[in-house]
N, C-alpha and C positions, 0 to 999 in steps of 0.2 A: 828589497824594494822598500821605500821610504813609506810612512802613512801618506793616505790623502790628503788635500791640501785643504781638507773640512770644510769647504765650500762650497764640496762637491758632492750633488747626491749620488750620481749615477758612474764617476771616476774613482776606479780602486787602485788605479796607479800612476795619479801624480805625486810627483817628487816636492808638491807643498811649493815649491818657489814661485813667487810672481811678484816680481822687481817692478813691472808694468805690466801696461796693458797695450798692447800691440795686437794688431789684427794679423800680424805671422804667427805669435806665441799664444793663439785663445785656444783653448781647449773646446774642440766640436762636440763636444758629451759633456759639457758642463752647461747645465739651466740656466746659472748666473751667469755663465762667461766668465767666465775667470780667468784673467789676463794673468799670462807667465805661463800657464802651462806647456810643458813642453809635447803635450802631444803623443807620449806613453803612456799606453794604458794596458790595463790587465788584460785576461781575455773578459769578452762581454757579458757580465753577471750584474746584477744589482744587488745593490747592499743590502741585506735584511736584518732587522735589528734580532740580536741575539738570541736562543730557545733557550727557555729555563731546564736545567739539566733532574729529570725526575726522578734519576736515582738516588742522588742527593738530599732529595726533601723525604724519600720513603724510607733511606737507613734514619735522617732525625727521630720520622716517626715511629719509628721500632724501637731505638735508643730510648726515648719516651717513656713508652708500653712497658719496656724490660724495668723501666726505676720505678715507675709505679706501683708496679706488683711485687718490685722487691721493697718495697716501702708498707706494703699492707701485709705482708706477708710477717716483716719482722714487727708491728705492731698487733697482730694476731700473737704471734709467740709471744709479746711481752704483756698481752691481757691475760693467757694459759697460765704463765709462771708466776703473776701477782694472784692470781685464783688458786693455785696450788699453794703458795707460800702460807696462804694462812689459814689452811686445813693442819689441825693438829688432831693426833690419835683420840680419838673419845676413851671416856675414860667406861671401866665398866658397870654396867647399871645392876644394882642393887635389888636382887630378888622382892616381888610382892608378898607379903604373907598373904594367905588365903585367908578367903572372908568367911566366918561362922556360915553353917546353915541356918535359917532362917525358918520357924515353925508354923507351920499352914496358919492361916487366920492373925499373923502378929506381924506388927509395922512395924518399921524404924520411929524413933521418937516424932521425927517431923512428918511421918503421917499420922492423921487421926485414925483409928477405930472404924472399920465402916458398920452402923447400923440398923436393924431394919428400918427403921424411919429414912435414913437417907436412901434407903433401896423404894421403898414407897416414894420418893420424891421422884427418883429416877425412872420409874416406869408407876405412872399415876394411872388409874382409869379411867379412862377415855368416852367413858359411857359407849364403846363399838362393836362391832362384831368381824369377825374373820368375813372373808370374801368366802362366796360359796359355802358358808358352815349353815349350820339344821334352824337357825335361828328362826323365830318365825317375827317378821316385820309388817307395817301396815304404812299405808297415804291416803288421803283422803282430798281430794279438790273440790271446792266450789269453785265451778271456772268462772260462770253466771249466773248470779242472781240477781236480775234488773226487772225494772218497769219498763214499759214502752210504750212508742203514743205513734200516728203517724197518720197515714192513709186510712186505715182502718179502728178500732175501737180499741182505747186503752188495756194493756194487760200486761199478766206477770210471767215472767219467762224465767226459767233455769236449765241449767245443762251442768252436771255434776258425774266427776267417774272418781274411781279411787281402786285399790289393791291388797290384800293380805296376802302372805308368803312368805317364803323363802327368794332368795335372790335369783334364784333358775326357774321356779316354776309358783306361781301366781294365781289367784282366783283374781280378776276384774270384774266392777261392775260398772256400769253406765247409765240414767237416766236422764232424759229430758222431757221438754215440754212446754204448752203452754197453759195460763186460765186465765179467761174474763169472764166478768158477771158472774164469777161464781160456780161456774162452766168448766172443767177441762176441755179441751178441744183440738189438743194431740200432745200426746203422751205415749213415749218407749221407754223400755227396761232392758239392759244388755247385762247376761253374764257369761261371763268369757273364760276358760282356763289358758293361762298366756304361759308359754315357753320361750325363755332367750334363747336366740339362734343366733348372733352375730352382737357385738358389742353395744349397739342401740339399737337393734332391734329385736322384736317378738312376734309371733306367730300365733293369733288366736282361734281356738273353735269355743264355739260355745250356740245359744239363743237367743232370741230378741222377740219380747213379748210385746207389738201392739193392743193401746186400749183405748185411744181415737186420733182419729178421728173412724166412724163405723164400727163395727162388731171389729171385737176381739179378733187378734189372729196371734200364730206363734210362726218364726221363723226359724230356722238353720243358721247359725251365720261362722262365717270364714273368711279372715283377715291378717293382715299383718299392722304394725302399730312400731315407730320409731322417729329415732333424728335424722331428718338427709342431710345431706351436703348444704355446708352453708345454713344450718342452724334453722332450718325448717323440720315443725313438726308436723310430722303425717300420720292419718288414719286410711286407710284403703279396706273394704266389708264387703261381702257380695254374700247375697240372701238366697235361701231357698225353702219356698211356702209350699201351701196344698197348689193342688190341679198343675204342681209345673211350674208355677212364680215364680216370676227371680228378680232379684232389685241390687244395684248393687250403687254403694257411696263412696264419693270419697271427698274428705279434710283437709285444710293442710292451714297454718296458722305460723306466724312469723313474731318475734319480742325484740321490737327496734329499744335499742337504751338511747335516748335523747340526752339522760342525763342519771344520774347515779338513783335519782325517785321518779322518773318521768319514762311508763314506758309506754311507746306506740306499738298495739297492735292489729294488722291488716288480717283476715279471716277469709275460707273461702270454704264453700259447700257445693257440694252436686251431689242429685240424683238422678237414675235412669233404673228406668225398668223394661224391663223386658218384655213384660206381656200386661197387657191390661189389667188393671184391679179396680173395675165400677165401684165396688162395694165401697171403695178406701178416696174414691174419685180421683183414681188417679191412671192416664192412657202409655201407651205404649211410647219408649222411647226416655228423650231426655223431659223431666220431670220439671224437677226446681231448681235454680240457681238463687244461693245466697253469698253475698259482699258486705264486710263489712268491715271497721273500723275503730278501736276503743282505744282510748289514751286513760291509762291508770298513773293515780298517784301514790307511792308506796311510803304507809306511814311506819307501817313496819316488812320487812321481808312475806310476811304470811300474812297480811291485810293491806288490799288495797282498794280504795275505792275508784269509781270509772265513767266514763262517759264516752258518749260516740253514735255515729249513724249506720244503719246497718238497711242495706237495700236488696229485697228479698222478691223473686220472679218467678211467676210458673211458665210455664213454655208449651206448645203444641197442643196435644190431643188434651194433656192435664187444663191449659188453660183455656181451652172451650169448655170443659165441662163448669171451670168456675164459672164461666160466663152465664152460661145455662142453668145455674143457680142462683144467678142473680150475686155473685160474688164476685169480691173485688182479685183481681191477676196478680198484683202485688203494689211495690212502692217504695218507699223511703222509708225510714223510723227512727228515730229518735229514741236512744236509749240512755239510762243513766244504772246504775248498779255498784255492787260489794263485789270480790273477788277475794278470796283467803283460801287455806290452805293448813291442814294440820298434820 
């Protein structure tokens, strides 16, 4: 059978001739009409353009693969063979003699001599002490020593504590107080034997001798004394006097640094007592609330001087009795003061 007569999409067996175009010789299967045909045709199939043969294209890509790895392969061999080529046999190395020994205390030329003066340099003293050794150590604080003016009549106030010992176990002492006109008009003395229990903190027993305001009295006192959390220092005390008394205090005081000589610091006091003490003017319950306030300037580490207000409260049963004394309950104050430390 000849080709189509390429004219034709749908005719696979015209014989190509068309001399003319005649309506006996058109081809009923041809689109165009394509005169000449003679009207033989295959059987009824349409032409589809050819499949790419996929066996074909997957031997190229194997042929490929195969030269490439014989291509890396024989350039691996020939990096092996230029890396062997120029290893030659080392020659043999020549025995060390052995070094002289060496005489305790004696250097090679290029060290000096070490002696005692350079051992004194290296270990100077320190002016210290061991941790925990028999050492016996001392502090001594003025926290407060100020004037004050406010509500009430000008006067001089201090609160002072300090320590001898050893580093685990301590004598403290503590007083405070006030005087105007000349007048004490309350005054305490604390000594404590203090024991560390835990890294900043201690545990103290000891006394606490009232000498005003009223008659004299002596107390029991038991407490603990440290840093808490967050750089507060604390005092916590709970008293026990004749007939039963009991009073118990507590401190706690904060040293904001504003700046490397500027320090603020905020203050806080309570007392309560347990049972009545006429004698001392003072009723059951919560007693005194003191607040206060001092910004020091430090001209050195162990001196500074200060200023600030400090607002001081009696509360309940306590301040009726002021009242009924014709006494003022409390107020504001204005303070100015030293603060050192030895």
């Amino acid at each position: 059978m000849t080709p189509g007569c390429g004219r034709c999409d749908w005719c696979d067996g015209c014989d190509g001739r068309h001399p003319g175009a005649t309506g006996a010789d058109r081809c009923d299967r041809c689109p165009r009409g394509a005169a000449g045909a003679d009207g033989r045709h295959a059987p009824d199939r349409r032409r589809t353009p050819p499949r790419p043969h996929r066996g074909g294209q997957l031997a190229v890509l194997a042929l490929a693969i195969t030269v490439l790895s014989a291509f890396e392969a024989s350039t691996a061999l020939a990096q092996t063979v230029a890396s062997h080529a120029g290893h030659q046999t080392a020659a043999p190395v020549a025995p060390v003699a052995p070094v002289a020994p060496v005489a305790p205390g004696v250097y090679p030329g290029v060290i000096p001599q070490l002696t005692d003066d350079d051992r004194k340099a290296a270990f100077p003293d320190v002016d210290g002490h061991a941790a925990h050794d028999q050492g016996i150590n001392y502090f001594v604080l003025f926290d407060q020593l100020e004037w004050e003016t406010g509500t009430v009549q000008a006067a001089f106030g201090w609160d002072t504590k300090g320590w001898v010992g050893r580093d685990r176990d301590r004598l403290w002492l503590r007083t405070e107080g006030q005087r105007s006109d000349g007048d004490v008009w309350d005054a305490q003395t604390h000594a404590f034997y203090g024991r560390q229990v835990a890294r900043w903190w201690d545990v103290l027993v000891g006394v606490r001798q009232d000498f005003a305001p009223g008659p004299a009295q002596t107390w029991a006192a038991f407490g603990v004394q440290g840093l808490a959390p967050y750089w507060f220092d604390v005092e916590a005390t709970a008293y026990l006097g004749a007939e039963g008394r009991n009073h118990y205090r507590f401190e706690t005081e904060y040293d904001l640094l504003l700046t490397n000589r500027l320090v603020l610091q905020p203050q806080a006091e309570m007392e309560i007592y347990g049972k009545p003490d006429l004698e001392h003017d003072r009723d059951r319950g919560l007693s005194t609330l003191d607040f206060g306030v001092r910004l020091r300037y430090l001209v050195q580490r162990d001196l500074a001087p200060y200023a600030g207000v400090v607002w001081h409260q009696k509360h309940f049963g306590t301040a009726d009795i002021a009242r009924d004394n014709g006494e003022s309950t409390g107020g504001a104050r204005f303070v100015a003061g030293l603060r050192l430390w030895f």
